[in-house]
Backbone bond lengths (Angstrom), bond angles and torsions (degrees), N, CA, C in turn:
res aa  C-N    CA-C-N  psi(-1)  N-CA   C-N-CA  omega(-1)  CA-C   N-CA-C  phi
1 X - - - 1.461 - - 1.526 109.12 -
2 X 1.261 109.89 130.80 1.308 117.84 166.81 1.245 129.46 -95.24
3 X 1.517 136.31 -166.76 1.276 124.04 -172.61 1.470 111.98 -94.96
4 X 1.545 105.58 -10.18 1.679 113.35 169.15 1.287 98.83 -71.92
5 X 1.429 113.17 -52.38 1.923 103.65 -153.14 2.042 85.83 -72.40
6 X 1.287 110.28 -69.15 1.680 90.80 178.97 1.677 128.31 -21.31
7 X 1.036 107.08 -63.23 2.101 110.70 169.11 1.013 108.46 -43.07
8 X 1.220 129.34 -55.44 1.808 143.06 175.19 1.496 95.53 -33.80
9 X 1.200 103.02 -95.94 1.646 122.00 -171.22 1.726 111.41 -34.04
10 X 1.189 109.38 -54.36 1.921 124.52 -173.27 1.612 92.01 -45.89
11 X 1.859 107.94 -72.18 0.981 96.18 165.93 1.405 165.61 -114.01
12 X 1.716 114.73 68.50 1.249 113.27 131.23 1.165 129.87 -99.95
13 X 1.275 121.08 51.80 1.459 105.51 141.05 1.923 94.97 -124.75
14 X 1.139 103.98 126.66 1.746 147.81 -126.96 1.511 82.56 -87.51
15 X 1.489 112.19 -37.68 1.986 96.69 167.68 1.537 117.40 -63.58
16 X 1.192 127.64 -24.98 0.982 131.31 -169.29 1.901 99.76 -58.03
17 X 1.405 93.12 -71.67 1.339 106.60 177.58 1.362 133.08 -30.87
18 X 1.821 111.92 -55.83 0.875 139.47 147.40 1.749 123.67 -25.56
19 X 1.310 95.97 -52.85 1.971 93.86 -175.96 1.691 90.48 -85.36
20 X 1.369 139.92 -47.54 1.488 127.77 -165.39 1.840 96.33 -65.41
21 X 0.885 109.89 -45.27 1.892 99.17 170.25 1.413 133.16 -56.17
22 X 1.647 98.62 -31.76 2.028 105.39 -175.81 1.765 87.38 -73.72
23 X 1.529 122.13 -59.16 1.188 152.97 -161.10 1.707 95.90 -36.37
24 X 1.420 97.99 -60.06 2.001 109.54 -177.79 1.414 100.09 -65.35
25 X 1.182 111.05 -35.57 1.961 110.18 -175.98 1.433 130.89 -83.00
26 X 1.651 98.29 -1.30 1.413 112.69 -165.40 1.754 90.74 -116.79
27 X 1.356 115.00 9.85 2.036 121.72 -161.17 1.397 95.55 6.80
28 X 1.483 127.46 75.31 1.431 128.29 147.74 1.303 97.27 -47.54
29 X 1.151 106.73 160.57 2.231 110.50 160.94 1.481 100.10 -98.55
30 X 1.405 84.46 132.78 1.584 117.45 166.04 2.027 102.50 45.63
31 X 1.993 105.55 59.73 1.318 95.92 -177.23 1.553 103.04 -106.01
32 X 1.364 104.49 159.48 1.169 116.05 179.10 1.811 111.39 -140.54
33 X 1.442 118.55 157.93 1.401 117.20 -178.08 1.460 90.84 -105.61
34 X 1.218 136.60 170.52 1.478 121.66 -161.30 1.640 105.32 -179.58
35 X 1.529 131.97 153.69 1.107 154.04 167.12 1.309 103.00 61.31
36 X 1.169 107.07 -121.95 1.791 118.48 -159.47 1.581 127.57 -54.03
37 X 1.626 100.52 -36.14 1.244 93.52 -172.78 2.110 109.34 -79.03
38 X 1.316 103.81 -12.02 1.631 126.19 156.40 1.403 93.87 -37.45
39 X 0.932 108.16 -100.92 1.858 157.47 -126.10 1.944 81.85 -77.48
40 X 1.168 113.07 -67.13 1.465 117.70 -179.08 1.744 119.45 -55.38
41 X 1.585 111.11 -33.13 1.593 111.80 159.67 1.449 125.77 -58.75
42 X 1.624 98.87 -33.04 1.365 93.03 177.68 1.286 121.87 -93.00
43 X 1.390 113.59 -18.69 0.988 116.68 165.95 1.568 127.60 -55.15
44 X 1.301 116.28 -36.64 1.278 134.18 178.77 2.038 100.81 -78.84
45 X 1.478 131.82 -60.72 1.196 89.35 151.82 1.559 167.70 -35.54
46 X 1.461 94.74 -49.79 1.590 94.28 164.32 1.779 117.01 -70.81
47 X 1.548 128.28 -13.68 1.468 111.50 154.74 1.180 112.54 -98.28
48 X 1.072 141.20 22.58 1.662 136.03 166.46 1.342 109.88 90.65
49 X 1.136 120.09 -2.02 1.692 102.93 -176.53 1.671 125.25 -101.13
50 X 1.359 110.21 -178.06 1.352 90.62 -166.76 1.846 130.55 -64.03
51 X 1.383 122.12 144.74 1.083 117.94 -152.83 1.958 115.40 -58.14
52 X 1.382 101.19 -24.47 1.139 120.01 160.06 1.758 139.64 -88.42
53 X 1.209 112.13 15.93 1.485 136.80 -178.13 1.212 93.93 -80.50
54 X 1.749 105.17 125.64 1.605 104.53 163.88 1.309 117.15 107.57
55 X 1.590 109.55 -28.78 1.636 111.43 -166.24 1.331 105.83 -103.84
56 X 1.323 123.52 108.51 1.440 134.24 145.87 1.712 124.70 -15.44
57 X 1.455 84.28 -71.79 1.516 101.11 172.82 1.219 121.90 179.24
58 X 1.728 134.68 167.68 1.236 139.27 -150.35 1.586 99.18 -97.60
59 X 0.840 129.27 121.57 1.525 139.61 133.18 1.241 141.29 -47.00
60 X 1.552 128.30 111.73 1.705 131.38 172.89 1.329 110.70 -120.56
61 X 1.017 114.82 153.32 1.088 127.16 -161.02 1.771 89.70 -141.54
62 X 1.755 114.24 128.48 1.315 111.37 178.11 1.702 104.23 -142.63
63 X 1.304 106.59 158.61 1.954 79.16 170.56 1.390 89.04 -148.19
64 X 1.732 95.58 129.05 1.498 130.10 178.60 1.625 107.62 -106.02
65 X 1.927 119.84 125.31 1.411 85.01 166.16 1.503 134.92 -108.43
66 X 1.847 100.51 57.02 1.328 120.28 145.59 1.270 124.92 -76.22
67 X 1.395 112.57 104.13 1.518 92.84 176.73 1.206 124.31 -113.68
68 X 1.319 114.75 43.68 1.283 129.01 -174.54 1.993 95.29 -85.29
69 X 1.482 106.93 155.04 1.546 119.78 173.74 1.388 101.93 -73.73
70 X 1.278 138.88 -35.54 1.489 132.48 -165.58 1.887 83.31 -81.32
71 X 1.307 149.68 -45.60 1.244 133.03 -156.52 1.718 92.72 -64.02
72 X 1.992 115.84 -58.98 1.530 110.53 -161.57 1.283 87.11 -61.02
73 X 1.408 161.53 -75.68 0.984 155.00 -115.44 1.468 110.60 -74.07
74 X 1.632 136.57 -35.30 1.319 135.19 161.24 1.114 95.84 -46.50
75 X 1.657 123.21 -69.47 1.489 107.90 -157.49 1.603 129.97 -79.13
76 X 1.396 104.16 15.17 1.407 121.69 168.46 1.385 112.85 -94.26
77 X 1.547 119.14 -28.10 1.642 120.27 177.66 1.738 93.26 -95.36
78 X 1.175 134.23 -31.50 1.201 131.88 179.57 1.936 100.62 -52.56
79 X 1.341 110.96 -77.63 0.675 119.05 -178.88 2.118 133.55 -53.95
80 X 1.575 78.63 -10.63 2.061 97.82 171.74 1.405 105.08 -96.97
81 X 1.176 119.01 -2.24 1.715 140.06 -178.77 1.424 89.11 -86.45
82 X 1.157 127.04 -90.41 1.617 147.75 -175.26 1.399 111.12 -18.54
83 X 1.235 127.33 -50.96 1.322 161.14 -148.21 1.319 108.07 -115.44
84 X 1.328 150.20 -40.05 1.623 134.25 -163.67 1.405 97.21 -61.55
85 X 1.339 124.40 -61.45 1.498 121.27 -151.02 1.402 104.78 -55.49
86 X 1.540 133.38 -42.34 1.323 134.30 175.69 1.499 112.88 -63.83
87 X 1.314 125.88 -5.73 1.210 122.23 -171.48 1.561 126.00 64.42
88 X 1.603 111.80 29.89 1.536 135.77 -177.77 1.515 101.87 -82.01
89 X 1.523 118.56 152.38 1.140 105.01 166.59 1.615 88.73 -146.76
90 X 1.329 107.28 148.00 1.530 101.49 -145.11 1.717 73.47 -161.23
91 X 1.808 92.71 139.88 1.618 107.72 -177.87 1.758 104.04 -130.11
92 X 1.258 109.77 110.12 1.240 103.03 177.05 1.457 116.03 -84.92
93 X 1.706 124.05 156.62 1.102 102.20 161.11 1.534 100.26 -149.24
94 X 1.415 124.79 131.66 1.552 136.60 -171.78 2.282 89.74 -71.37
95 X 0.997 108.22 125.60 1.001 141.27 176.62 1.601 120.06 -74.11
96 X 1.321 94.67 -41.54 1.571 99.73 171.69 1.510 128.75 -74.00
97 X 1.586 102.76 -9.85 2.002 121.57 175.50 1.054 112.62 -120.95
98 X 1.395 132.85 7.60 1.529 117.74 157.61 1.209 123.65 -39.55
99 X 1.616 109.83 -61.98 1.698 121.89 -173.94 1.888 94.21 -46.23
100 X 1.042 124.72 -12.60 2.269 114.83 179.68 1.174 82.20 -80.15
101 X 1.501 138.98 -44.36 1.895 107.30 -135.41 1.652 87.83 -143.61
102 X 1.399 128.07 32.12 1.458 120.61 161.06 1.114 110.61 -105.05
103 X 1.464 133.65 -31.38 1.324 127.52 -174.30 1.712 108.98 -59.50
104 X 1.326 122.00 -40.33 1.344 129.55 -162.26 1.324 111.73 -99.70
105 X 1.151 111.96 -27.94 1.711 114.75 162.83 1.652 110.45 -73.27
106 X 1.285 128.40 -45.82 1.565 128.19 -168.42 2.156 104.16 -111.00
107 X 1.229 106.50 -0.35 1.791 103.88 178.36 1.160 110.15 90.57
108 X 1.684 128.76 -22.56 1.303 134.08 -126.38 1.781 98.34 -115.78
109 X 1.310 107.79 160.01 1.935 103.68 170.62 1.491 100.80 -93.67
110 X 1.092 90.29 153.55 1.741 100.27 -169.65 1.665 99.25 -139.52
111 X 1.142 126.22 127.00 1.647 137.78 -179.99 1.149 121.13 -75.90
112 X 1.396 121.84 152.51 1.924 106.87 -163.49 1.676 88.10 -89.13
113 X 1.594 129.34 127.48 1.299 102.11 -171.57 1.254 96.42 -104.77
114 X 1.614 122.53 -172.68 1.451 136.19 178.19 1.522 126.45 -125.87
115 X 1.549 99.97 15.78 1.442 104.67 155.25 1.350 119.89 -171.52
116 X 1.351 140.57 174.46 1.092 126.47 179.06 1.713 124.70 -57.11
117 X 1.445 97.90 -38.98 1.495 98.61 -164.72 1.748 114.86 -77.84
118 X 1.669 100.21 -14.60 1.703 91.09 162.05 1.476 105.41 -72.81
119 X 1.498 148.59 -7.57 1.160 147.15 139.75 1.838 121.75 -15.76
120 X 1.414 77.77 -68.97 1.840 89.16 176.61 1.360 103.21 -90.06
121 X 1.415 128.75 -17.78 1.686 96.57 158.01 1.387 126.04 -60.62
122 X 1.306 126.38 -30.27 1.452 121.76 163.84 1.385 131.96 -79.60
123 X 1.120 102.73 37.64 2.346 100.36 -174.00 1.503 77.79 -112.77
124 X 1.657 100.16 130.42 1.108 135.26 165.53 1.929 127.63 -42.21
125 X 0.989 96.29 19.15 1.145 101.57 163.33 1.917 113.21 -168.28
126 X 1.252 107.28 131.31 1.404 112.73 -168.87 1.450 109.73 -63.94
127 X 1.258 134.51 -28.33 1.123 121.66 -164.36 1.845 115.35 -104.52
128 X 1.326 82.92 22.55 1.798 97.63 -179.85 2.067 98.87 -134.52
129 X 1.112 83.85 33.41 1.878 102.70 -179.12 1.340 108.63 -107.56
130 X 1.276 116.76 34.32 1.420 127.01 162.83 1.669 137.66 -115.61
131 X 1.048 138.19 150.12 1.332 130.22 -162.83 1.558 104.89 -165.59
132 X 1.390 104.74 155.10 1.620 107.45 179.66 1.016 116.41 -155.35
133 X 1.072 123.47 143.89 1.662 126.14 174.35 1.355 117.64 -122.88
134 X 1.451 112.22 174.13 1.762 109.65 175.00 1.610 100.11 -105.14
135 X 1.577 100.60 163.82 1.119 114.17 -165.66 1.535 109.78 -145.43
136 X 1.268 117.16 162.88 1.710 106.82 -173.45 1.698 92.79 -71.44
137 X 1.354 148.90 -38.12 1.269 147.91 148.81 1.353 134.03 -12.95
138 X 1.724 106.11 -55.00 1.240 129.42 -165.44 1.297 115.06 172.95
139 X 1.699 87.35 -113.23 1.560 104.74 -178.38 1.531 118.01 -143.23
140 X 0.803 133.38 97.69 1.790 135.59 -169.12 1.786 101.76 -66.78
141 X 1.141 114.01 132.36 1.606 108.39 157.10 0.959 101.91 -141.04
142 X 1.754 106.35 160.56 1.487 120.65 -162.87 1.713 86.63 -137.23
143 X 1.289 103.73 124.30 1.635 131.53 -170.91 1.728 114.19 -143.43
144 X 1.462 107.74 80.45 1.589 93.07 173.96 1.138 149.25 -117.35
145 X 1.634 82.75 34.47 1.347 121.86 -177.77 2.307 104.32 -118.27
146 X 1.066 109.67 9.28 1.469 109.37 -155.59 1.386 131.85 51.34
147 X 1.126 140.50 -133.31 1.349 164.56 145.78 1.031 141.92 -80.72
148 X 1.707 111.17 -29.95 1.671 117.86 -143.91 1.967 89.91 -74.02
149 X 1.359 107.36 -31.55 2.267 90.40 -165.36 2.071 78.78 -86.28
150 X 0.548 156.04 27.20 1.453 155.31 177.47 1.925 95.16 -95.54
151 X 0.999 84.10 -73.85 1.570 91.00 -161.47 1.889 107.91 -80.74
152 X 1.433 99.53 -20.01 1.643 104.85 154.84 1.463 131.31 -63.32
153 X 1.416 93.94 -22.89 1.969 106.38 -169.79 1.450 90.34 76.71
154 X 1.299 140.63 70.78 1.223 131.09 177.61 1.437 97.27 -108.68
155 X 1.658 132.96 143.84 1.632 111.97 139.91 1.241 126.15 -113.43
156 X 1.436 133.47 94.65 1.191 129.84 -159.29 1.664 113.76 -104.44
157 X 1.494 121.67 118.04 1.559 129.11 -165.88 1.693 85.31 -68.35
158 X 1.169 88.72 143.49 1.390 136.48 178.14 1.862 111.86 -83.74
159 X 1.159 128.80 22.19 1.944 125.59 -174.66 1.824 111.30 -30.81
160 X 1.962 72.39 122.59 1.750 83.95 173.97 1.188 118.65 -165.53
161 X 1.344 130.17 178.77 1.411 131.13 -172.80 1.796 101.02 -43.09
162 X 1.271 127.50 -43.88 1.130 133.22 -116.14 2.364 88.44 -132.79
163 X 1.231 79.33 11.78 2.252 83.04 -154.27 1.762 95.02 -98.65
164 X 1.302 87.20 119.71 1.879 94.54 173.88 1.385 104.79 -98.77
165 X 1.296 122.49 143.44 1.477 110.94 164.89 1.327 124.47 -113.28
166 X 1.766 119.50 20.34 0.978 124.59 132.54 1.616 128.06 -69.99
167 X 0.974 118.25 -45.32 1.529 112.94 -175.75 1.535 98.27 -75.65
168 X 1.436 137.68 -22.83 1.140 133.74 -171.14 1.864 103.69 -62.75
169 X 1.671 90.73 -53.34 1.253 84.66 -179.55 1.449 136.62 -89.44
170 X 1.722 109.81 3.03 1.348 110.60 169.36 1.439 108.99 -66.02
171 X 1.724 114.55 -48.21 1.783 123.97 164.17 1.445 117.24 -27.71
172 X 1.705 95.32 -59.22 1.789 83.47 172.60 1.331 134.54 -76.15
173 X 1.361 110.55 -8.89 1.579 120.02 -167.08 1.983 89.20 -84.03
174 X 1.271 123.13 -25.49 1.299 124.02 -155.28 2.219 78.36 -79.15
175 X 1.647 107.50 -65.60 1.324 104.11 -161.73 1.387 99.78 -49.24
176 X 1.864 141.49 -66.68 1.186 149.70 -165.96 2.077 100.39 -36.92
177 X 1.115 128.08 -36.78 1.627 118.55 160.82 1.203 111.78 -74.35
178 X 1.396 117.84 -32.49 1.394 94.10 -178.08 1.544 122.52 -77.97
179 X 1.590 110.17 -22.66 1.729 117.20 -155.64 1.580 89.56 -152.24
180 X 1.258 91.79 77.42 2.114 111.08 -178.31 2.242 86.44 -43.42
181 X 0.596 92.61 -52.12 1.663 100.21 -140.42 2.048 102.72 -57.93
182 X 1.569 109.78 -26.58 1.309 119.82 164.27 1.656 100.41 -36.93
183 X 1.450 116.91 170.81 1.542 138.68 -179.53 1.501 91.27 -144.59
184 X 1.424 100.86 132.25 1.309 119.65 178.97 1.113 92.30 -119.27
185 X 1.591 111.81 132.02 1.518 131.11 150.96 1.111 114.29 -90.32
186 X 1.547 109.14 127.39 1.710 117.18 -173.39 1.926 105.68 -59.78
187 X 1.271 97.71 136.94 1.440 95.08 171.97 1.058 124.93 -67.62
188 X 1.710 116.77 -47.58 1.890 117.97 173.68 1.296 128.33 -33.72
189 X 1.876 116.25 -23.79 1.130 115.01 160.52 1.498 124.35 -63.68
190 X 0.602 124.44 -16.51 1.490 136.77 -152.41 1.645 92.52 -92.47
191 X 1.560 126.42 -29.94 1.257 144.34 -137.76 1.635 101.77 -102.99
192 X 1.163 116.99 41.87 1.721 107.73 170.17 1.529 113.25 -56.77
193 X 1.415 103.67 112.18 1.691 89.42 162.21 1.634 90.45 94.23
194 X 0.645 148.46 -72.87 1.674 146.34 -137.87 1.742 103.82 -98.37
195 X 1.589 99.27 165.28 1.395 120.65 -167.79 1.692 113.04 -72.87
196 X 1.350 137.31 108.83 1.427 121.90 -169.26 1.297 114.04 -60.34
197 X 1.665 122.13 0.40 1.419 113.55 173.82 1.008 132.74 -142.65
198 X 2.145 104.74 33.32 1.009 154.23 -159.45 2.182 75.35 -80.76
């Protein structure tokens, strides 16, 4: 799979499309639609089911450097504004204030980052480390991991400062009911040296 046939696949399912278009029209800074609901469209193409089976909800990822809660919080009701009537449910999260409220919500150190896409370099699993946005061009995607466990059904943990392999694998245990046919790679491998519930 390439990054054409991936874009292809992501988007038809028509929310996808939908949030990278409000997203370009709304010039969030530096937004992107990102991980699962990606990774889970296509997934649901290559087994036949519906393009929207499976997904909770859409993910953005934007980075403002307000990092005050009243700034993400407009653009989380802004953006729950945009979205009700279609029946979207869409979770924003400003990128630039995680490192305030991840350490104490997840135990873990979290880095002040400087853009969105070190965002999706840290989600716990590599092959859901993708994101895309629209562009006056097209469509930009950021893949730095490629395709190949994408279009394999692969889920391969991602090890890092920041990588639990409990929550890694409750995530995968949630996709493995939904999409039997995925291959989960145990995370503990991944785990030289470190705590499995670190």
């Amino acid at each position: 799979m390439d990054r054409n046939q991936f874009l292809a696949a992501a988007l038809q399912n028509p929310a996808n499309e939908i949030i990278a278009e409000e997203l370009f029209r709304l010039a969030l800074p530096d937004a992107w639609l990102v991980s699962g609901c990606l990774v889970q469209t296509v997934w649901n193409v290559l087994t036949s089911r519906a393009v929207d089976y499976g997904i909770n909800d859409y993910d953005v990822f934007y980075f403002d450097p307000d990092t005050s809660w009243e700034a993400e919080d407009r653009v989380i009701r802004t953006l729950a504004e945009r979205f009700a009537n279609r029946g979207i449910q869409v979770e924003a999260r400003n990128q630039a204030r995680v490192h305030l409220w991840y350490p104490e919500k997840h135990g873990l150190p979290y880095p002040e980052l400087r853009c969105s896409t070190q965002g999706i370099d840290r989600f716990l699993t590599k092959n859901t480390q993708i994101g895309i946005r629209r562009t006056r061009e097209g469509y930009e995607v950021y893949a730095p991991n490629g395709y190949d466990d994408v279009a394999a059904l692969i889920v391969r943990p991602n090890p890092g400062p920041n990588f639990s392999a409990v929550n890694c694998e409750a995530k995968a245990a949630r996709w493995k009911a939904l999409w039997p046919e995925i291959t989960v790679l145990p995370a503990g491998e991944f785990l030289v040296g470190q705590d499995r519930g670190a």
